[in-house]
C-alpha positions, 0 to 999 in steps of 0.5 A: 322510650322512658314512656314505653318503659313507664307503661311496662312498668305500670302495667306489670307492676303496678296493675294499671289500667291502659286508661289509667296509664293514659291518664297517668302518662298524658297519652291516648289510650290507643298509644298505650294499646300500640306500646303493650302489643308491640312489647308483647309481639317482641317477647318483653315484659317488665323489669327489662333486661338492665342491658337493654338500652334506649337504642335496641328497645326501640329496634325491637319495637319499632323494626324498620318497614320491608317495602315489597320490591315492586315492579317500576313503571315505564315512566318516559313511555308514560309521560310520552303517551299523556301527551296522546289524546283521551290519554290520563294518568289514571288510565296509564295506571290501570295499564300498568296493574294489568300487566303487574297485578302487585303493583303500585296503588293509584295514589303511589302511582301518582307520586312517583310519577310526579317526583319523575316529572319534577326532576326531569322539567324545567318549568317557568312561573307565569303569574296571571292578573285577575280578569286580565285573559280567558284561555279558549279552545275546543277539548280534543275528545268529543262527547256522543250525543243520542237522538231519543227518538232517532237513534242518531247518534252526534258528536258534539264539540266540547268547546272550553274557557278557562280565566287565567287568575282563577282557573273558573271554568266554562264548559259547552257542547257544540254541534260543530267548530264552525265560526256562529257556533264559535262567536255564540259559545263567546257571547254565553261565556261572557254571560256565564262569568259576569263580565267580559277580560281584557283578552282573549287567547285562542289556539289557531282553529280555523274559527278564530285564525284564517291565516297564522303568521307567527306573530302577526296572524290574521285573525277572522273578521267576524271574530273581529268584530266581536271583539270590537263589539266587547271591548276585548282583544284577540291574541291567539297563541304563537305556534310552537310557543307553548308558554303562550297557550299554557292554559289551552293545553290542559283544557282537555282534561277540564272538559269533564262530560260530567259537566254537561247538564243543560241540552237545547234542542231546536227544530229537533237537532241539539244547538249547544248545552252547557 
């Protein structure tokens, strides 16, 4: 407040310049243009009134902000619904404006939403040495492959890896789930990061795991066999063990489309692109 006062006075008083009184005052010039319109917007000018103290200067210059009462999101349905697939948040939002125009920004939408998970989940930390796991599984959405010539239009498999540590990506469009598209996705991967984990947690696709079995599930011989051959392991997450496969569970909203950019097509049909 004493700066406020110092600006009225040297600018009512004394003449000055708002460069001036910034200058004098070590301020910006732009705080000294926000003080002398807000005094004007409240009607002072200088000398102040001798009974207008620090406290009732700064109420009528600083009002408290009236935030509108806007409408509150439906946040458990919300939250229900993410767990859909092809459901995000963004498109939880968009919903949500259709039916309150007025409503929250996207970005206030996102926090409150955020602020009412936190209070309501339980989390555990899970620290992931470096090099240690690759989380892998196919994304729940598939991408529309276009045949320029044809016309035909194929779905294809995006198939997703993520390390544990780094969270560093890998992400690849297949033709189908089936067990050689799924061990070359592997042997791309593997290419693609430089080296090859420790481990390699799956989710139970029939590709990986032809018999689940708890904890002690039987894993497809080919699958096996590549894992020999590399010197990894196979641990393919425990149903209903959701710390198992934390990694796998978001690999949804990694596959981005935007991230597929190289199509091979052999013998006129597309066998991968990355």
């Amino acid at each position: 407040m004493k700066h406020i006062r110092d600006v009225l006075r040297y600018r009512h008083k004394d003449g000055c310049s708002n460069r001036q009184i910034a200058s004098y005052l070590q301020l910006s010039p732009g705080t000294v243009r926000n003080y002398l319109r807000r005094a004007e917007a409240a009607g002072l000018r200088w000398p102040l009134p001798s009974d207008l103290n620090d406290e009732a200067l700064s109420a009528l210059l600083f009002p408290p902000k009236v935030l509108p009462d806007r409408a509150q999101p439906n946040w458990p349905m919300i939250h229900k619904r993410l767990s859909q697939r092809g459901m995000t948040l963004e498109r939880a939002w968009h919903e949500y404006r259709r039916v309150y125009p007025d409503g929250y920004s996207y970005g206030h939408f996102c926090v409150l939403y955020r602020q009412w998970s936190d209070q309501r989940n339980v989390t555990m930390r899970l620290h992931h040495k470096a090099g240690e796991k690759v989380f892998v599984d196919f994304a729940g959405t598939t991408v529309d492959v276009i045949d320029q010539v044809t016309g035909e239009v194929t779905d294809a498999q995006i198939f997703v890896g993520v390390l544990g540590c780094s969270n560093y990506l890998y992400v690849e469009a297949l033709p189908d789930q089936k067990l050689r598209s799924w061990i070359g996705t592997h042997v791309r991967m593997f290419e693609f990061f430089g080296a090859v984990p420790q481990i390699v947690v799956c989710d139970n696709l029939k590709s990986a795991v032809t018999r689940p079995r708890g904890k002690n599930p039987e894993i497809n011989e080919t699958y096996l066999d590549f894992a020999r051959h590399y010197d990894t392991k196979i641990s393919p997450a425990r149903p209903r063990k959701p710390q198992d496969k934390v990694r796998i569970d978001h690999l949804g909203q990694f596959a981005d489309p935007c991230l597929v950019v190289v199509l091979v097509i052999v013998q006129g049909k597309f066998q991968h692109f990355r």
